[in-house]
C-alpha positions in Angstrom: -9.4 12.7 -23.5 -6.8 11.0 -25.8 -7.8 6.9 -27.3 -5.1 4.8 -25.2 -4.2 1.8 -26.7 -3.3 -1.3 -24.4 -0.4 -3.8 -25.8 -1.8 -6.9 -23.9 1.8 -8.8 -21.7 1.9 -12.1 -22.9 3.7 -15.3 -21.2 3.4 -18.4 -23.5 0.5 -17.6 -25.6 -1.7 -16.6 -22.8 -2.8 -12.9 -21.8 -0.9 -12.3 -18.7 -2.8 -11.5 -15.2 -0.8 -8.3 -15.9 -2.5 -6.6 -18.5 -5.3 -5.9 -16.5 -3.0 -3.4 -14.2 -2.7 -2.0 -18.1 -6.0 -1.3 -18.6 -6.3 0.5 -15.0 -3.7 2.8 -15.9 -4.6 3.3 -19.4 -8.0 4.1 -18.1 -5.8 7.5 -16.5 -4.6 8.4 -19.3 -7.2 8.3 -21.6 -10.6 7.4 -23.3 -11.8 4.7 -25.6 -9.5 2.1 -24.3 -8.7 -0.6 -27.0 -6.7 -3.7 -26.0 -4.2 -5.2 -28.7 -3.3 -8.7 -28.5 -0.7 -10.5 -30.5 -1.5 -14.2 -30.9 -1.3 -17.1 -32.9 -4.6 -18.1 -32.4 -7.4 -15.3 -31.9 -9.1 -17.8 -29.4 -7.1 -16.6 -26.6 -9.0 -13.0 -27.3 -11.8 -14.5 -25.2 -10.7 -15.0 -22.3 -10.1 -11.2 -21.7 -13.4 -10.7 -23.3 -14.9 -9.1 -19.7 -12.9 -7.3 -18.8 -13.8 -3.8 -17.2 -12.5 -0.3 -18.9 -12.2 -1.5 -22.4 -13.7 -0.2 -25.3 -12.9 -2.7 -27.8 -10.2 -5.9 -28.2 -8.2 -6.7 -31.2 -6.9 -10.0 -31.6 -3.9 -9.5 -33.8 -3.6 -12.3 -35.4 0.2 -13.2 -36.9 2.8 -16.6 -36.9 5.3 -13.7 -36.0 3.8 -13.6 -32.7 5.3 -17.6 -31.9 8.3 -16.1 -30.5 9.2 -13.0 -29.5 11.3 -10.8 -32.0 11.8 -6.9 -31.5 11.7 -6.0 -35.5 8.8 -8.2 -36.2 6.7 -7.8 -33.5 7.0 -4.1 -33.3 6.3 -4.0 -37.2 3.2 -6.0 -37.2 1.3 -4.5 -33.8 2.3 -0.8 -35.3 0.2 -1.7 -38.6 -3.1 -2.7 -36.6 -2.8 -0.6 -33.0 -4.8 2.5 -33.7 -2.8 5.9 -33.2 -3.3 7.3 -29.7 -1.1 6.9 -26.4 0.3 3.2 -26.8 0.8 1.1 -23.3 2.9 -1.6 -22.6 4.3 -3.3 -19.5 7.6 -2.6 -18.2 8.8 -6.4 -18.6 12.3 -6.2 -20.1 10.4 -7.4 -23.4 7.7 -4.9 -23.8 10.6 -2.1 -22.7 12.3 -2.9 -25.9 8.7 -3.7 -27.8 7.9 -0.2 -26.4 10.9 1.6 -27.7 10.6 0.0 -30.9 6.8 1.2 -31.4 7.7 4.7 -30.3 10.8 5.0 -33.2 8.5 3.6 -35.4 5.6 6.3 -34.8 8.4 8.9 -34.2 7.0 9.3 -31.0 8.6 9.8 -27.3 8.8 6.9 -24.7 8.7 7.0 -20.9 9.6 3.9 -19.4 9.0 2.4 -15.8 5.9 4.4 -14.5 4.7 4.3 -11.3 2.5 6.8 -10.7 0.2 8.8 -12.9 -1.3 11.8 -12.1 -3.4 13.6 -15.4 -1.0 14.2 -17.9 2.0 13.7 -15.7 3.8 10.2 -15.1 6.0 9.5 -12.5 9.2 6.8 -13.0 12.2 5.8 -11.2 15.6 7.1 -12.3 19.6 6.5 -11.8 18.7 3.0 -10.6 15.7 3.9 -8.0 17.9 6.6 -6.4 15.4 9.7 -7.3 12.4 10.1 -8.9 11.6 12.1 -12.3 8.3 13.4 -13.1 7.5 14.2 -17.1 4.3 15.8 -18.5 3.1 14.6 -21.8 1.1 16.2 -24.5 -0.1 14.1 -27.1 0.5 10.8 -28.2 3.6 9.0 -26.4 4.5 5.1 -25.6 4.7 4.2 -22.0 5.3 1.0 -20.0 3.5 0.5 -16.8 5.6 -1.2 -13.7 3.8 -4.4 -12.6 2.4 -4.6 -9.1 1.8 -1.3 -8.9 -1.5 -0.4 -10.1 -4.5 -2.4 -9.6 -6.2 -4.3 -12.1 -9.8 -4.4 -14.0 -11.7 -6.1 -12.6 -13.9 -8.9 -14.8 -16.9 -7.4 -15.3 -17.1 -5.9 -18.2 -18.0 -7.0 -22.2 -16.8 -5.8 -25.6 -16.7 -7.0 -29.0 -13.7 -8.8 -30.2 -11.9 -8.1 -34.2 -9.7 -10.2 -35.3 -6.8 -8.7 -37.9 -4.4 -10.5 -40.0 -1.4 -9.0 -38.7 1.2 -10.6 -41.0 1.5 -7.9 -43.4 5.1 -7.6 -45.5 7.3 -9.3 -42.5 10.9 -9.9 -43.3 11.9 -11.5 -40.0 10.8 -13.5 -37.5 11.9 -16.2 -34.7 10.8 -19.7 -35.9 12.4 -21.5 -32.9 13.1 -20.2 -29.1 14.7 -22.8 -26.9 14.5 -22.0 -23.4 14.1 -23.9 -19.8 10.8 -25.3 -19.3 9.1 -23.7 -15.8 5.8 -23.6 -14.1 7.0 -20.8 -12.2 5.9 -17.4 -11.8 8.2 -14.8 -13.4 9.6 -12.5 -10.7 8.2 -8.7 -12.6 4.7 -10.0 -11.9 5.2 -12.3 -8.4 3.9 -10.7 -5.2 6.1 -12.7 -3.3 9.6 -13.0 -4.2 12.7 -15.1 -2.7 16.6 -14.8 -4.2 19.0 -16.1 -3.8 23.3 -15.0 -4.4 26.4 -16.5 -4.8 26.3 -16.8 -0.9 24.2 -19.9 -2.0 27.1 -21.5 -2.6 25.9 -23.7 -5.7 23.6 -23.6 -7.9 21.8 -27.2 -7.0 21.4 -25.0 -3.4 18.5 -22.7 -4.9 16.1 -26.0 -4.9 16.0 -24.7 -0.9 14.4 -21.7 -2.0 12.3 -23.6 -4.5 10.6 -25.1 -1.0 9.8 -22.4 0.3 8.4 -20.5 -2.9 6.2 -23.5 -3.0 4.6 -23.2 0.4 4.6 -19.2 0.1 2.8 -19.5 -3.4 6.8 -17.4 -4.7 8.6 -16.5 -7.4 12.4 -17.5 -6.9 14.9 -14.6 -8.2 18.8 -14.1 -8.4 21.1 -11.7 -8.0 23.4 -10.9 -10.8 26.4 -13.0 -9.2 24.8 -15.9 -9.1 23.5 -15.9 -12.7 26.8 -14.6 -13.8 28.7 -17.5 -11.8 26.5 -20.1 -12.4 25.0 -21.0 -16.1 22.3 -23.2 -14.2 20.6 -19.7 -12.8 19.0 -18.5 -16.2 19.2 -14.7 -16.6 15.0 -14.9 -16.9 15.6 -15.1 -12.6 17.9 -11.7 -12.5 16.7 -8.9 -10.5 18.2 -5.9 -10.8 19.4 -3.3 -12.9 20.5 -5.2 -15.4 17.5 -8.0 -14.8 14.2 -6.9 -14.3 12.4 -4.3 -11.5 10.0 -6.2 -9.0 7.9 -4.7 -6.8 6.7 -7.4 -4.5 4.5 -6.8 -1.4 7.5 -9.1 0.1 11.4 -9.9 -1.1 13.3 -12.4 0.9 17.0 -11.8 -0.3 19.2 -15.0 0.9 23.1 -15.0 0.8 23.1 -11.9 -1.3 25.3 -8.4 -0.4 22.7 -5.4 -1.9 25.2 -4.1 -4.3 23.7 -1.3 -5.8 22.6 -2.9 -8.8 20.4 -5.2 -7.3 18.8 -2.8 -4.8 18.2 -0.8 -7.8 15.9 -3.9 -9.2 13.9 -4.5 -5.8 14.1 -1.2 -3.3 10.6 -0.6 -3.7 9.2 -3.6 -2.5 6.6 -2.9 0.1 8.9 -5.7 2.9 12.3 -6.7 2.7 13.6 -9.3 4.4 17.6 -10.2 4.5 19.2 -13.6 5.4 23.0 -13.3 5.1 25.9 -14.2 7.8 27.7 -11.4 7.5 26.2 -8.7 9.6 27.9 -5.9 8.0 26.2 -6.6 4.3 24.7 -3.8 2.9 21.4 -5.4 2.6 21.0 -4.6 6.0 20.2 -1.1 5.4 17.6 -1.7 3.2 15.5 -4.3 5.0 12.7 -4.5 7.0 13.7 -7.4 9.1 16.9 -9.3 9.2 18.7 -12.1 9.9 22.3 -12.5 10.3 22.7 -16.4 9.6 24.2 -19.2 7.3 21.2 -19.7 4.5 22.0 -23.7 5.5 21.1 -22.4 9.6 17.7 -20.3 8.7 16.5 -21.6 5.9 15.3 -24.9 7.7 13.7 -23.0 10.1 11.9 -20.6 8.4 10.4 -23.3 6.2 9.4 -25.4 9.4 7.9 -22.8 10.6 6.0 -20.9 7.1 4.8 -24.5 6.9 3.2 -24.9 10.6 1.7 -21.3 10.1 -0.1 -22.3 6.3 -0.7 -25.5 7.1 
């Protein structure tokens, strides 16, 4: 079998709960797993250290790694990731990391899988509406949807190198400044609630915040809102031109299901719709429903989430 090599998802320094639904589906696709993980500070190596179904971890060790930028961080993880089939998570910044490694290594990228099956990977195309399946031979670059396959589990061991990754760089961020949150991001939340511009205002989304905190959530937006309000960061998008989710449960409030959002969130395993307007396309595409004011449900449904967890 072909050496897979695992680009490890960050979130703020830290090896993301994610990358172990990497290794699982690197472990498909080939042998020999090595994990890659670009750091500031090799310490954070360790806390992946047992995982199952890898081979051997490299701690790739650079200042370009402080912030993410495409050039630089593409650049300095293709000079230390061994040649092989490269995987990376389908966040909207390993999508782009991903492309970048692949033009780099003049090598083909499929983007979005969902399914692997052998040599043949299966991923979502014109916005969820049919499904492609490609058969690769040789080495490729592929990003893995989050919640989709199941992670390693922690019981494994492997030896840890750590390599100066900072090489000839020409660019790199030195400062990112973006909104503090303790939140979980929406591509990795198994529990989701969104809100639209049937919100009303942005200063209405602490509502959801409520119940996201009793349901353990992510909160999302629909395009609308973050395009209508500059309070609803872009980080909260779902949809096509956000990020793909795949929940175990979405609760969409006050939003239509134009097809660009649906596009983000159809494959969630339950969808549940709270909007007043009977008519809304969401409709169609949910689970269960409620045709209601966000101001009428909302109240209730948290009263009663919090009798039932309480």
């Amino acid at each position: 079998m072909t050496e897979t090599v695992i680009i490890a998802e960050m979130n703020k320094g830290k090896v993301s709960p994610t990358t172990n639904e990497l290794i699982s589906a690197a472990n498909l696709l080939g042998s020999n797993c090595t994990l890659v993980i670009p750091c500031t500070d090799s310490s954070v190596a360790d806390e992946v250290s047992n995982v199952a179904g890898v081979a051997k971890i490299i701690a790739a060790k650079s200042s370009v790694f402080t912030n993410y930028d495409a050039s630089g961080w593409a650049q300095a993880l293709d000079s230390v990731a061994p040649q092989g089939i490269i995987v990376t998570s389908a966040s909207a910044q390993s999508k782009d990391l991903a492309a970048r490694i692949a033009s780099r290594r003049n090598i083909s990228v499929v983007q979005d899988v969902i399914a692997i099956d052998g040599n043949t990977l299966t991923t979502p195309i014109y916005s969820g509406k049919a499904i492609e399946k490609v058969a690769i031979n040789g080495n490729v670059v592929v990003s893995i949807r989050p919640n989709v396959f199941p992670g390693a589990n922690n019981d494994g061991s492997c030896d840890i190198q750590v390599i100066d990754a900072s090489g000839d760089l020409s660019t790199a961020v030195k400062e990112l400044v973006e909104r503090a949150s303790t939140r979980l991001d929406v591509s990795e939340a198994n529990i989701i609630i969104s809100g639209g511009r049937g919100m009303g205002s942005p200063d209405n989304f602490s509502h959801l915040e409520v119940i996201a905190d009793t349901l353990g959530a992510a909160v999302g937006a629909s395009r609308a809102a973050v395009d209508t309000w500059a309070d609803i960061p872009h980080s909260m998008q779902v949809g096509q031109t956000g990020k793909t989710v795949n929940p175990n449960l979405y609760i969409a409030v006050g939003i239509s299901g134009a097809i660009q959002h649906l596009a983000g969130m159809r494959s969630s395993k339950y969808i549940v719709a709270i909007n007043k307007d009977a008519d809304a396309p969401i409709f169609q595409h949910a689970d269960y429903g409620i045709v209601s004011t966000w101001e009428e449900a909302l109240p209730v449904l948290s009263s009663a989430l919090s009798n039932m967890l309480s």
